[in-house]
Z-matrix of the N, CA and C atoms (Angstrom, degrees):
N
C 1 1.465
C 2 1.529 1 109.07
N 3 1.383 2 108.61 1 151.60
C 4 1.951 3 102.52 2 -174.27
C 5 1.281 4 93.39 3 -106.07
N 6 1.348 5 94.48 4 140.40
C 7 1.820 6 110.00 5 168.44
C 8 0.621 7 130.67 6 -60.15
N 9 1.458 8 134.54 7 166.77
C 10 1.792 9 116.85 8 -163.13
C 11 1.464 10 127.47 9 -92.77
N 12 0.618 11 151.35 10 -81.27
C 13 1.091 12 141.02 11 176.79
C 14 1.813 13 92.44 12 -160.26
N 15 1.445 14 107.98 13 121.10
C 16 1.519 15 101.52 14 179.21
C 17 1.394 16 121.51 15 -69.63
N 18 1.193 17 126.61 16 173.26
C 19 1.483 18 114.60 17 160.11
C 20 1.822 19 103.12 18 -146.89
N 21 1.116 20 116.03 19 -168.16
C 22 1.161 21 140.14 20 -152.88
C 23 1.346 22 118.36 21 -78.24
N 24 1.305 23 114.56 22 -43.83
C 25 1.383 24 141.28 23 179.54
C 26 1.893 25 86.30 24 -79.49
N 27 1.084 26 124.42 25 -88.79
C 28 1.477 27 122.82 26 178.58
C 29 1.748 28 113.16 27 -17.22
N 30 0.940 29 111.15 28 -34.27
C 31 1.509 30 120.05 29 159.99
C 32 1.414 31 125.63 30 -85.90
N 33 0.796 32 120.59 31 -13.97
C 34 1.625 33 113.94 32 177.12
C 35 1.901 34 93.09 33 -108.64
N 36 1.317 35 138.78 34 -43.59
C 37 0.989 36 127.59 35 147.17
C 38 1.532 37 122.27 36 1.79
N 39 1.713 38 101.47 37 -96.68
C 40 1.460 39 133.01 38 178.67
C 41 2.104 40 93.23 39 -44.30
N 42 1.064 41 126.19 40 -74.56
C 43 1.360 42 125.74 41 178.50
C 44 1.372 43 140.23 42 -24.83
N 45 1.734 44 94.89 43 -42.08
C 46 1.769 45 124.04 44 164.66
C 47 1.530 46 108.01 45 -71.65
N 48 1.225 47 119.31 46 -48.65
C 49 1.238 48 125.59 47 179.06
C 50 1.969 49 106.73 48 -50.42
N 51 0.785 50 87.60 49 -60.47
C 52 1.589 51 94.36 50 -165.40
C 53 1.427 52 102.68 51 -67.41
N 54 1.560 53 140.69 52 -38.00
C 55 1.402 54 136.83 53 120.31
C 56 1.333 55 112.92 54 12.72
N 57 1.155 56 102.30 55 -95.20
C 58 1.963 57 137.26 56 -154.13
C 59 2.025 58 86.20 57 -60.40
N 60 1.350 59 116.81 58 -47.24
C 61 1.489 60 113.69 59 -175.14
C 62 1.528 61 118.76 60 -82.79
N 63 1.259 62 117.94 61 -16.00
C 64 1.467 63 117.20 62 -178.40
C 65 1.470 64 100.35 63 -165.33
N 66 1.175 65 136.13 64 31.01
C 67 1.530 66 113.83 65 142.02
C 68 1.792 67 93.89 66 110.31
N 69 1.429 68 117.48 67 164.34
C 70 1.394 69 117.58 68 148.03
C 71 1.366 70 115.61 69 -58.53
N 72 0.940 71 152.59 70 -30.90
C 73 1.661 72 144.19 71 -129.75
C 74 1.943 73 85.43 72 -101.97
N 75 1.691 74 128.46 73 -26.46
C 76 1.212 75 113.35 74 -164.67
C 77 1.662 76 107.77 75 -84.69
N 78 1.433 77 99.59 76 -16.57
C 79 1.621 78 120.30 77 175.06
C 80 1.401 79 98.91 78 -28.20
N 81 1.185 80 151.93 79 90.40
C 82 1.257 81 126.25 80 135.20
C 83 1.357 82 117.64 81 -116.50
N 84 1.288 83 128.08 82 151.23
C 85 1.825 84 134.27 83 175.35
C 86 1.334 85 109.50 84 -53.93
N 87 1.387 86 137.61 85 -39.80
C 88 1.610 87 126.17 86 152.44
C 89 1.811 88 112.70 87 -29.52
N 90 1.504 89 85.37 88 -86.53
C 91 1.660 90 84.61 89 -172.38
C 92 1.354 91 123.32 90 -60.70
N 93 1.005 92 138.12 91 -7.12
C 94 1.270 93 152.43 92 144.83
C 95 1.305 94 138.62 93 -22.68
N 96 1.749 95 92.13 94 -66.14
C 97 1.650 96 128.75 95 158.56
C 98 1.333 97 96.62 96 -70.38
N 99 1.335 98 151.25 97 -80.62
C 100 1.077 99 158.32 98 179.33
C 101 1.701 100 117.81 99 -15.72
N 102 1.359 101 109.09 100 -47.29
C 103 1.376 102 126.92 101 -171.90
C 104 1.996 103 96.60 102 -83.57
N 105 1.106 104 125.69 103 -37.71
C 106 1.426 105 147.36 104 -150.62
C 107 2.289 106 78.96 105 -98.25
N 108 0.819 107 118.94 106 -37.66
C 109 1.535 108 105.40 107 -143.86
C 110 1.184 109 137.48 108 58.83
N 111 1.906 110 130.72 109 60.44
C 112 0.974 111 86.84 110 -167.04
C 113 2.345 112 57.24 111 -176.14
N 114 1.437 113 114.37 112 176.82
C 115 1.399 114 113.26 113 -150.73
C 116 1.239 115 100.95 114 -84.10
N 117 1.393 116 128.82 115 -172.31
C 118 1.332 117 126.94 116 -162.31
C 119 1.593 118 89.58 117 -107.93
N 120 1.508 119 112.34 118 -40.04
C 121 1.646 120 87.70 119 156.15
C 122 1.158 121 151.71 120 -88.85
N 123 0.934 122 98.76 121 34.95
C 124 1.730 123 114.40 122 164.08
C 125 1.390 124 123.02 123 -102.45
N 126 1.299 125 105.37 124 -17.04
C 127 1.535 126 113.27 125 175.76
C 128 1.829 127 97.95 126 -98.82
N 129 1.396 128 134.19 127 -7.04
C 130 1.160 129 126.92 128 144.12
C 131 1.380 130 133.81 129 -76.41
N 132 1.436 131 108.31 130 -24.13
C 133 1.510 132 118.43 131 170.05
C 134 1.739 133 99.82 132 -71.73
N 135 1.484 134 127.89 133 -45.27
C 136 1.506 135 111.37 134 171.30
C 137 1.218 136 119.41 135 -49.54
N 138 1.397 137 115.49 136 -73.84
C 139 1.513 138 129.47 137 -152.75
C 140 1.323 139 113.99 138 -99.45
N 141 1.568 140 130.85 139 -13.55
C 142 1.836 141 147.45 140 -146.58
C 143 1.350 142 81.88 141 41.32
N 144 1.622 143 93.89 142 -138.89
C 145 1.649 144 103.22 143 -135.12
C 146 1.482 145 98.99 144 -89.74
N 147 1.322 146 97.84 145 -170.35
C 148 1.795 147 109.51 146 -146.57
C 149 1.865 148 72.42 147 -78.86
N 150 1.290 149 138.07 148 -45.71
C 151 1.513 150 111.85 149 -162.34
C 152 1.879 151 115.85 150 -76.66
N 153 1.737 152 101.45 151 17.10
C 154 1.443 153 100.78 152 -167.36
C 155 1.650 154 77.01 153 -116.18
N 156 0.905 155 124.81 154 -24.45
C 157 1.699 156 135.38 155 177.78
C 158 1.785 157 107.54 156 -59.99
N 159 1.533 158 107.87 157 -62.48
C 160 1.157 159 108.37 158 176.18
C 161 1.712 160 117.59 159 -64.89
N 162 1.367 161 126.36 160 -31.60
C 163 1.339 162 124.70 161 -166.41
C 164 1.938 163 84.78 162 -82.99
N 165 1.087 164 151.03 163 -37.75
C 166 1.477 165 147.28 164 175.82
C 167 1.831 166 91.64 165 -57.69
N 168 1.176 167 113.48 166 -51.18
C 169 1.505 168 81.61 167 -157.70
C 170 1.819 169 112.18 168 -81.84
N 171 1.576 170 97.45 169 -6.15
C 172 1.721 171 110.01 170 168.18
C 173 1.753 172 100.57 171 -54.35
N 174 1.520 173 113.72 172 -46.88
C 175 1.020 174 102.46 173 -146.94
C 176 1.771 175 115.86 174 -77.73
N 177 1.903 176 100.13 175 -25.77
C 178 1.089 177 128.57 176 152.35
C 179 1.320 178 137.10 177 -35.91
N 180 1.299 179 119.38 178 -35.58
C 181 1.349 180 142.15 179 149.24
C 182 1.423 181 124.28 180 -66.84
N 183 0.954 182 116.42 181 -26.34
C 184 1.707 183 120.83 182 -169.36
C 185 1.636 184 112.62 183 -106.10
N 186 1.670 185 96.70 184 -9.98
C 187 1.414 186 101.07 185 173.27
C 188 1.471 187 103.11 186 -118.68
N 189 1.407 188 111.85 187 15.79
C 190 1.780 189 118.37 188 158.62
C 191 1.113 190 117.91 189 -71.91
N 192 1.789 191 94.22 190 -56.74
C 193 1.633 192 107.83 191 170.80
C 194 1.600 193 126.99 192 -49.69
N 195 1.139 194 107.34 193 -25.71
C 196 1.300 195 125.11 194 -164.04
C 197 1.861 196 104.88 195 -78.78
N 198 1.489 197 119.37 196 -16.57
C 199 1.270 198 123.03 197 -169.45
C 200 1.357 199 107.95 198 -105.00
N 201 1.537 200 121.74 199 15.99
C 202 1.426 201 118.08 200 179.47
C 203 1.434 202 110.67 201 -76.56
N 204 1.477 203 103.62 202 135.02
C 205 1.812 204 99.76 203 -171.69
C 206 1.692 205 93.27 204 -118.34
N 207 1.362 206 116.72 205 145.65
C 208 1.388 207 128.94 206 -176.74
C 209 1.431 208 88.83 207 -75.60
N 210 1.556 209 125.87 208 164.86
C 211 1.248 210 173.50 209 90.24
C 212 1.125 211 155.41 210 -37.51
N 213 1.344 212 132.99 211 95.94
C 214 1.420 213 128.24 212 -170.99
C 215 1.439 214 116.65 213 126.17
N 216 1.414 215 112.35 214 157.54
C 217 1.748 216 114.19 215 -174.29
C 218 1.492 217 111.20 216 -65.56
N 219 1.460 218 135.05 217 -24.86
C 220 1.315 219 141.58 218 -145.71
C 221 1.571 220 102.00 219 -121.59
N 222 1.372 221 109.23 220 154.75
C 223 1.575 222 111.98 221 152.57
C 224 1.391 223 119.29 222 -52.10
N 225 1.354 224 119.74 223 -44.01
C 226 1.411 225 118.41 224 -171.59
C 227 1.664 226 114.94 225 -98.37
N 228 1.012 227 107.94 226 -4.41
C 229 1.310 228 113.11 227 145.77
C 230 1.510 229 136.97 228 -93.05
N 231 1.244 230 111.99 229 3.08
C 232 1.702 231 128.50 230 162.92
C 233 1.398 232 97.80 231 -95.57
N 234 1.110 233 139.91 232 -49.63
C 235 1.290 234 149.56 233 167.94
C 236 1.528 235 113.82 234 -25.45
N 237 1.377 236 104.10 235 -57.52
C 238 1.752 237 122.79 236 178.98
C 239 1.415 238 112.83 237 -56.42
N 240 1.405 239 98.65 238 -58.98
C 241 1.510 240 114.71 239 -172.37
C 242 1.521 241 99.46 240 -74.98
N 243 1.187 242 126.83 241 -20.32
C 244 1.601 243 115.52 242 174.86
C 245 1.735 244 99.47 243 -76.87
N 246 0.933 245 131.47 244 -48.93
C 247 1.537 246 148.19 245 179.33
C 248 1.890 247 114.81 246 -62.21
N 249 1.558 248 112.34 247 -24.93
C 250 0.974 249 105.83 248 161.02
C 251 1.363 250 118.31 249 -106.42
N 252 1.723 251 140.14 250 -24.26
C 253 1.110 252 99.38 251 139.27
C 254 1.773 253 147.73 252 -79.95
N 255 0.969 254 106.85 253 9.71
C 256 1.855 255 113.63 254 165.76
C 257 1.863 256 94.73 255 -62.36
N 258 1.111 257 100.12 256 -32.82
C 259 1.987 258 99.62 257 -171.70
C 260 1.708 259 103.20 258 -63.58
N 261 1.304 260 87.27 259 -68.09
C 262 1.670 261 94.48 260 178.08
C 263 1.245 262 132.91 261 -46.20
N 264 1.332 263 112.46 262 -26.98
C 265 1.889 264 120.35 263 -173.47
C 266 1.753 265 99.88 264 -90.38
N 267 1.375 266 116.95 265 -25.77
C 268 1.513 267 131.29 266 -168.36
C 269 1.754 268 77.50 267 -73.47
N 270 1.029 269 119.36 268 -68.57
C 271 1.593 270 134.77 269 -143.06
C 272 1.445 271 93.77 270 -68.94
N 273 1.332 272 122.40 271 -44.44
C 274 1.306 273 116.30 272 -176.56
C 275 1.260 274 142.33 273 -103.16
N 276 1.732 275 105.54 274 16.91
C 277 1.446 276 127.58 275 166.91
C 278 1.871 277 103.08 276 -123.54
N 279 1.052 278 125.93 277 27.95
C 280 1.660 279 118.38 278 -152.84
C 281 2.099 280 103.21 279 -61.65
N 282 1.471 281 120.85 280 4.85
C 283 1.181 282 112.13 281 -174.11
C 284 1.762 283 104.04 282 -101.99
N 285 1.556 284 93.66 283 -33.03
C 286 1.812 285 112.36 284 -179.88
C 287 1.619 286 89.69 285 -61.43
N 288 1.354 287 132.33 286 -60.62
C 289 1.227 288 141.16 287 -148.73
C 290 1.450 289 98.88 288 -62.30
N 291 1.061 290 127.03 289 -49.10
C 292 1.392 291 132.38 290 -155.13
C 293 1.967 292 90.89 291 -83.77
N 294 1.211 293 119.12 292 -44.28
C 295 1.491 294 118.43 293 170.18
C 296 1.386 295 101.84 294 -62.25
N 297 1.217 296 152.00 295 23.33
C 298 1.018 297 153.79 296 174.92
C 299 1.662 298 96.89 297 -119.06
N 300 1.234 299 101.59 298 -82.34
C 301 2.002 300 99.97 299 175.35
C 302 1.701 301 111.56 300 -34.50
N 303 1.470 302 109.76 301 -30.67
C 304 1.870 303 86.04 302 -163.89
C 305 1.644 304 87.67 303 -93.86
N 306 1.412 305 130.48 304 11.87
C 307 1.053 306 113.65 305 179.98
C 308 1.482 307 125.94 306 -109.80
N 309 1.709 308 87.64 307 8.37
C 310 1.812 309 107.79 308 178.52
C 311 1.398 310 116.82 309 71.36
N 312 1.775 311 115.07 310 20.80
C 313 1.228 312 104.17 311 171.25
C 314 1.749 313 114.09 312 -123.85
N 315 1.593 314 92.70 313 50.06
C 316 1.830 315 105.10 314 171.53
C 317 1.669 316 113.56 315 -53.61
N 318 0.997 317 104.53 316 -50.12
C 319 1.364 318 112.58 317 -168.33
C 320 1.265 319 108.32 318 -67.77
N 321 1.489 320 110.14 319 -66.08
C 322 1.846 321 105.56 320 169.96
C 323 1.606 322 116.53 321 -22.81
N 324 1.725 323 96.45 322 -52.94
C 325 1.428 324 89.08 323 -164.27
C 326 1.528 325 123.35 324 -64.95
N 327 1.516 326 108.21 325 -24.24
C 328 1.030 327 102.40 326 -174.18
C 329 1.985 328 110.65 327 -101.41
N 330 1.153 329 84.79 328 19.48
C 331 1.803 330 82.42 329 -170.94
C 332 1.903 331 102.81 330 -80.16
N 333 1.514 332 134.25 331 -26.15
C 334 1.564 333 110.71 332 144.54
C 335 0.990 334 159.91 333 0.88
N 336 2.036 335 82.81 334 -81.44
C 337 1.261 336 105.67 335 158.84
C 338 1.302 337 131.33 336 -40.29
N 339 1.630 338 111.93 337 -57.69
C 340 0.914 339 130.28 338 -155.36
C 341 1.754 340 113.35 339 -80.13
N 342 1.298 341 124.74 340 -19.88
C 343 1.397 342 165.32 341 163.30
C 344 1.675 343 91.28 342 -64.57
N 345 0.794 344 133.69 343 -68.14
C 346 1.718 345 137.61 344 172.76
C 347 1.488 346 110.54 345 -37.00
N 348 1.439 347 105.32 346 -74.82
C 349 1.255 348 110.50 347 173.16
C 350 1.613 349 127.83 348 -65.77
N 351 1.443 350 116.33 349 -7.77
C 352 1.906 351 111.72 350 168.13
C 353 1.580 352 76.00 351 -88.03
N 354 0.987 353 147.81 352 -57.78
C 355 1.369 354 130.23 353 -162.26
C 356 1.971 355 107.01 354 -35.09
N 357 0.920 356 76.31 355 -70.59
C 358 2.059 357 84.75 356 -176.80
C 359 1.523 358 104.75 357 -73.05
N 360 1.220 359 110.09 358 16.50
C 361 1.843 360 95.11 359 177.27
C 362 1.530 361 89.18 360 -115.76
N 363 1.321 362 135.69 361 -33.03
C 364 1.249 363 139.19 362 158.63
C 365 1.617 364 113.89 363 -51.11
N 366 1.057 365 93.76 364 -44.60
C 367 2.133 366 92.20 365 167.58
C 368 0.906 367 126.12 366 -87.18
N 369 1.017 368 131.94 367 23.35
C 370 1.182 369 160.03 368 -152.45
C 371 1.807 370 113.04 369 -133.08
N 372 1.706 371 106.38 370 -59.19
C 373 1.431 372 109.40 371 154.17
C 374 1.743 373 82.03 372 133.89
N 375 0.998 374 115.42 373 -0.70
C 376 1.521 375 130.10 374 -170.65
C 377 2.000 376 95.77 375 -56.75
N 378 1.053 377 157.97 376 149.87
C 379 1.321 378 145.50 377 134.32
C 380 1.596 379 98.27 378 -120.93
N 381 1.820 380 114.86 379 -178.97
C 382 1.182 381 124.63 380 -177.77
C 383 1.529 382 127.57 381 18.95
N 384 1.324 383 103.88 382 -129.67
C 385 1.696 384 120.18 383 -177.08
C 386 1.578 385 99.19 384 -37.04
N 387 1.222 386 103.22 385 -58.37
C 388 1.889 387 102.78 386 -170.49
C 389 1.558 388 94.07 387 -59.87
N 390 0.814 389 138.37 388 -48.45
C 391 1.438 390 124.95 389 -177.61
C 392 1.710 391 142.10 390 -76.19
N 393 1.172 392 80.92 391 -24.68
C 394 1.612 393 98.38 392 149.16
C 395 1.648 394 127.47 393 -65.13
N 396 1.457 395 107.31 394 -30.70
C 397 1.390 396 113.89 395 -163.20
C 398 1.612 397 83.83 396 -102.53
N 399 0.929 398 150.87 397 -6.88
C 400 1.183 399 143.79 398 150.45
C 401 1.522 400 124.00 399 -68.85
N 402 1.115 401 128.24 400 -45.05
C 403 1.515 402 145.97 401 174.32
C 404 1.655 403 91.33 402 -67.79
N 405 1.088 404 128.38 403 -58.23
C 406 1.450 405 110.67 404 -155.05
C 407 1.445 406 84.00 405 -91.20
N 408 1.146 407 171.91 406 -159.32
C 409 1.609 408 165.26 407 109.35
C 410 2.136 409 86.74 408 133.15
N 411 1.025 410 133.10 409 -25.86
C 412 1.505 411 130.25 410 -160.52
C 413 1.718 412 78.07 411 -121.02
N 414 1.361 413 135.72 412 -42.03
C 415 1.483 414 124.37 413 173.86
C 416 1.594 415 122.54 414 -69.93
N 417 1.183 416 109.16 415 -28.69
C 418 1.689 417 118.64 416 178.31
C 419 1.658 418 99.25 417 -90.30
N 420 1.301 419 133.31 418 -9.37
C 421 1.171 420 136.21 419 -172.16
C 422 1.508 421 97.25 420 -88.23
N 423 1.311 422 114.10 421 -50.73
C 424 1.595 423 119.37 422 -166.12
C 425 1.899 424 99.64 423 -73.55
N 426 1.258 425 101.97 424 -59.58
C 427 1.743 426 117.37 425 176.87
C 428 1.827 427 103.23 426 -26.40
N 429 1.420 428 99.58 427 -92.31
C 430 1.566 429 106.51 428 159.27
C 431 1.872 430 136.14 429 -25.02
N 432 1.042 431 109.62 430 -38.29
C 433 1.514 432 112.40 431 178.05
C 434 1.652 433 83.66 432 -77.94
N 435 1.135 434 125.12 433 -58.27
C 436 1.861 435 114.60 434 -148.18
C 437 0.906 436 97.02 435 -57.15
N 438 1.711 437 132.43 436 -43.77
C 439 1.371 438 124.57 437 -167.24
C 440 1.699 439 115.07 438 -101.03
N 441 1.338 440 105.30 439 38.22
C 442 1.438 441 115.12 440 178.17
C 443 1.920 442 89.73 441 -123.00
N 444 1.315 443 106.14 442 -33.61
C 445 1.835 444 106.98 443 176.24
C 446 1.518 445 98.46 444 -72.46
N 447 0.901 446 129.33 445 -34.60
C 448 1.528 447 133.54 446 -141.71
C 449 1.449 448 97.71 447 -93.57
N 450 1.844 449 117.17 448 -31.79
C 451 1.467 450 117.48 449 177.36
C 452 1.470 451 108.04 450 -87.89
N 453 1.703 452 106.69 451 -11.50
C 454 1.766 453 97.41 452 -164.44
C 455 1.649 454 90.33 453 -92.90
N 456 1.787 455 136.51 454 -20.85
C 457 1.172 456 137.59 455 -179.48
C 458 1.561 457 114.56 456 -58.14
N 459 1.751 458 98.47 457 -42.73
C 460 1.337 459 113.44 458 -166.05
C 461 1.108 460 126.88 459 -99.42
N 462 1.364 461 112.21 460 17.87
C 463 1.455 462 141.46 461 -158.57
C 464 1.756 463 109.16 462 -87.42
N 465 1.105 464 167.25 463 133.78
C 466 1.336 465 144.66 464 165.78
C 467 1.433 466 110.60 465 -79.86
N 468 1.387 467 111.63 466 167.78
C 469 1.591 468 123.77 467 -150.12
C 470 1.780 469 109.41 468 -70.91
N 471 1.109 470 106.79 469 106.43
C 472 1.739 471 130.69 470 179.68
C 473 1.704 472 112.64 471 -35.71
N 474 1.198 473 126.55 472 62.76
C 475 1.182 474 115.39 473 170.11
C 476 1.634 475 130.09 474 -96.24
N 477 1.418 476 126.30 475 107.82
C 478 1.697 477 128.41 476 21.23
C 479 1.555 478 88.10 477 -68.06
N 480 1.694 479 108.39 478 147.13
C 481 1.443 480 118.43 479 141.22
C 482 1.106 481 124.80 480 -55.01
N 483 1.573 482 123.75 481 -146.60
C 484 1.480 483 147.59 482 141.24
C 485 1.167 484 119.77 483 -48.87
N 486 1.471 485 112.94 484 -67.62
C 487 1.372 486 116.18 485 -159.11
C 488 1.113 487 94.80 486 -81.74
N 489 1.610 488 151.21 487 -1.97
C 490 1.219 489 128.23 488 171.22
C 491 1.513 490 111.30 489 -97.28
N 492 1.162 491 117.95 490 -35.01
C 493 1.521 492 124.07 491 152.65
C 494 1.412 493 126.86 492 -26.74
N 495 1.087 494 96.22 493 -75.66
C 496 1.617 495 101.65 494 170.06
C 497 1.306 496 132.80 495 -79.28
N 498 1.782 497 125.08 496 12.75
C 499 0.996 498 117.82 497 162.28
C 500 1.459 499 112.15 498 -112.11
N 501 1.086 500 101.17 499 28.69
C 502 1.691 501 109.36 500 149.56
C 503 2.073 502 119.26 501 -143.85
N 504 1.214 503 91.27 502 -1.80
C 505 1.696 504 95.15 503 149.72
C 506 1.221 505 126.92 504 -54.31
N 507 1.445 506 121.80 505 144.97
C 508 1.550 507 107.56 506 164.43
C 509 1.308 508 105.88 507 -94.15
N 510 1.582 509 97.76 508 163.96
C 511 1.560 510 120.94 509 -162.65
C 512 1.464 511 118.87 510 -121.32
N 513 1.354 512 98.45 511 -1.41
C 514 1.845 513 106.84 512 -173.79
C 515 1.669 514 96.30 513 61.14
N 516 1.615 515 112.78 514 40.79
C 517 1.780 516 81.49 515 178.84
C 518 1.109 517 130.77 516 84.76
N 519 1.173 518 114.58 517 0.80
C 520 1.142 519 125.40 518 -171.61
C 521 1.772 520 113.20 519 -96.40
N 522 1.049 521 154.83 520 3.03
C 523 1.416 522 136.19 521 -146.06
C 524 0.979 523 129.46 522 -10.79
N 525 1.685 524 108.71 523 -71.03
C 526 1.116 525 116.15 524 159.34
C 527 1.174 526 142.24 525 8.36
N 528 1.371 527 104.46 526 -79.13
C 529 1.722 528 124.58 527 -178.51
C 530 1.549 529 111.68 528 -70.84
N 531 1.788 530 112.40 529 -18.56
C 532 1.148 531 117.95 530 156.18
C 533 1.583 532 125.26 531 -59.40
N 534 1.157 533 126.07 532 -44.70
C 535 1.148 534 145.90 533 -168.07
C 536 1.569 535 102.46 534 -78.53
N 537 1.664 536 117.51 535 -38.72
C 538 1.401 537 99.20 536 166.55
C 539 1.541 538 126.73 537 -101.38
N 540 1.458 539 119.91 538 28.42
C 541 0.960 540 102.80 539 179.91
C 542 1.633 541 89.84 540 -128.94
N 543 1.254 542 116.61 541 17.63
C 544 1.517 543 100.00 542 166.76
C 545 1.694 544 96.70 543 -128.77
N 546 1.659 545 106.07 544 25.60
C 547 1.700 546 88.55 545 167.27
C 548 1.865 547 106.55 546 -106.22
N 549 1.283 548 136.99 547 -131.73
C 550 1.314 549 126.85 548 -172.97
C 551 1.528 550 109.11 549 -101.28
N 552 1.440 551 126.47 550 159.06
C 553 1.067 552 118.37 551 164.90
C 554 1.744 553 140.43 552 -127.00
N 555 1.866 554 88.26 553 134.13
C 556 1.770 555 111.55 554 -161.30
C 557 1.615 556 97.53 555 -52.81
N 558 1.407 557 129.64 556 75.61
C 559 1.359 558 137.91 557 169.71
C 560 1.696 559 105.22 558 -40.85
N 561 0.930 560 128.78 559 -59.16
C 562 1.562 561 137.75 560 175.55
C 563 1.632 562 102.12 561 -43.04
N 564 1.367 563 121.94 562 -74.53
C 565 1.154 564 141.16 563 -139.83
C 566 1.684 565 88.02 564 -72.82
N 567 1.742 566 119.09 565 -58.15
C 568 1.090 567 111.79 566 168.50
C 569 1.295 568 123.75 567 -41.74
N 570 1.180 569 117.61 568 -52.95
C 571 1.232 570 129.99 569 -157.81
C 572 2.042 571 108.89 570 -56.30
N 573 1.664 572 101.21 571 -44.24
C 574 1.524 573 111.08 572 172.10
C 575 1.308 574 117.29 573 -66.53
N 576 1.273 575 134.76 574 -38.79
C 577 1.338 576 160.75 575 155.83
C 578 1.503 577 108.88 576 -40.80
N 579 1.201 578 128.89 577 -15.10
C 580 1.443 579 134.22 578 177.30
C 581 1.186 580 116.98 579 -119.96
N 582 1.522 581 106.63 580 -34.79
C 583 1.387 582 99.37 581 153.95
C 584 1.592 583 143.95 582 -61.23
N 585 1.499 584 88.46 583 -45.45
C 586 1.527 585 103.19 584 178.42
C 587 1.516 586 107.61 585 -52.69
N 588 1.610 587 108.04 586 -44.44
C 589 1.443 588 107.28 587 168.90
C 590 1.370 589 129.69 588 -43.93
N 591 1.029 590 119.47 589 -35.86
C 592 1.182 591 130.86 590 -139.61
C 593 1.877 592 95.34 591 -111.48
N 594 1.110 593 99.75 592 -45.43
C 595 1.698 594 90.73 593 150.87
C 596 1.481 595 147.97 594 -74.63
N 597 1.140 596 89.24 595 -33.88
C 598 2.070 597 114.00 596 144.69
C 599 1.731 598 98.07 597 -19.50
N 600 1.383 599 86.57 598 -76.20
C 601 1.816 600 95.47 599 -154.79
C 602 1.706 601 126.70 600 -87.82
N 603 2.270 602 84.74 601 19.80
C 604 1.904 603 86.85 602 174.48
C 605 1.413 604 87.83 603 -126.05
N 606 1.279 605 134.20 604 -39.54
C 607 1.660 606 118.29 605 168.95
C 608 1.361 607 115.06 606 -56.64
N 609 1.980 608 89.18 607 160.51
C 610 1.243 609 96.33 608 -173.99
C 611 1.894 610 106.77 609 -72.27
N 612 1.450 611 113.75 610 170.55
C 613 1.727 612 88.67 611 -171.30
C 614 1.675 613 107.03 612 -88.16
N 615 0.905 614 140.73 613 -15.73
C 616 1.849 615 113.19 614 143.03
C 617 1.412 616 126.83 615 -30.11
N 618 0.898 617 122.89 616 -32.73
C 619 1.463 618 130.74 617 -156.69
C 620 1.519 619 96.36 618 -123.78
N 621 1.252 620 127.73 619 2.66
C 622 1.418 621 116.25 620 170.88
C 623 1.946 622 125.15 621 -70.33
N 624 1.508 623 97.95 622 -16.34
C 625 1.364 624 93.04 623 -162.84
C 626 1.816 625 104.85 624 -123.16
């Protein structure tokens, strides 16, 4: 049976994929076509060349980011949910993302986001300076955690770990706090838990919760 007729999107698809699984460097228009079935010029008649290929799928990314919609009854609960997915799209494209930084369009990408959140910092009752320091303070919050997961993922295996650390640390008495800081850690759960904080203490307090 003949395949269908490719299109454009089917190529930038297949392209991200191979991205997202092994990096830019596996990008090439062979394997590409190869993975797609179908000639290597035809995936130049879509996209031209692999550096008009890579700047499409930059752009693809930056207008991903661009579709995050807040969540929740509150300012500071649109806030969260704007802040936890900015985490997730960072976390789950980290090869697109970085083709984004060497391509000088950090800021673009994150200017959405950031457009989301003066939205709810203005509903909030937030104006100017205070609102700025909110937008950027919930963006360096998200930025920072990914690449604090991303060094503790990529890290090689901790010997002593945690749990051997801390079961001969002192604890002030504490066990407890022994027991949770040498068992695993709820990256998510933290992660909301710091936020919420962290918006707590830039809204006004009506609008904190």
């Amino acid at each position: 049976m003949a395949r269908a007729a490719l299109t454009r999107d089917e190529v930038l698809d297949a392209a991200a994929d191979l991205v997202k699984q092994h990096g830019p460097d596996a990008l090439t228009m062979r394997r590409l076509a190869a993975g797609l079935g179908t000639a290597v010029t035809s995936i130049y008649w879509h996209v031209g060349n692999r550096e008009s290929l890579l700047d499409a799928l930059v752009e693809r990314t930056v207008a991903d980011l661009g579709e995050i919609r807040p969540s929740g009854r509150t300012p500071a609960q649109r806030i969260v949910s704007v802040a936890r997915a900015l985490r997730r799209q960072l976390r789950d494209h980290p090869h697109l993302i970085a083709m984004v930084h060497e391509r000088g369009l950090t800021e673009r990408m994150f200017l959405p986001a950031q457009q989301a959140l003066v939205r709810e910092a203005h509903a909030a009752g937030l104006q100017g300076a205070g609102a700025a320091d909110l937008v950027r303070a919930v963006q360096f919050q998200v930025v920072g955690y990914v690449l604090v997961e991303r060094n503790r993922e990529r890290a090689p295996v901790q010997r002593p770990g945690e749990e051997e650390l801390w079961s001969a640390a002192p604890t002030g008495g504490d066990p407890a706090l022994a027991r949770a800081l040498a068992g695993p850690v709820d990256t998510e759960r933290l992660f909301a838990m710091s936020v919420r904080a962290l918006v707590r203490s830039l809204l006004p307090p009506a609008a904190s919760e």
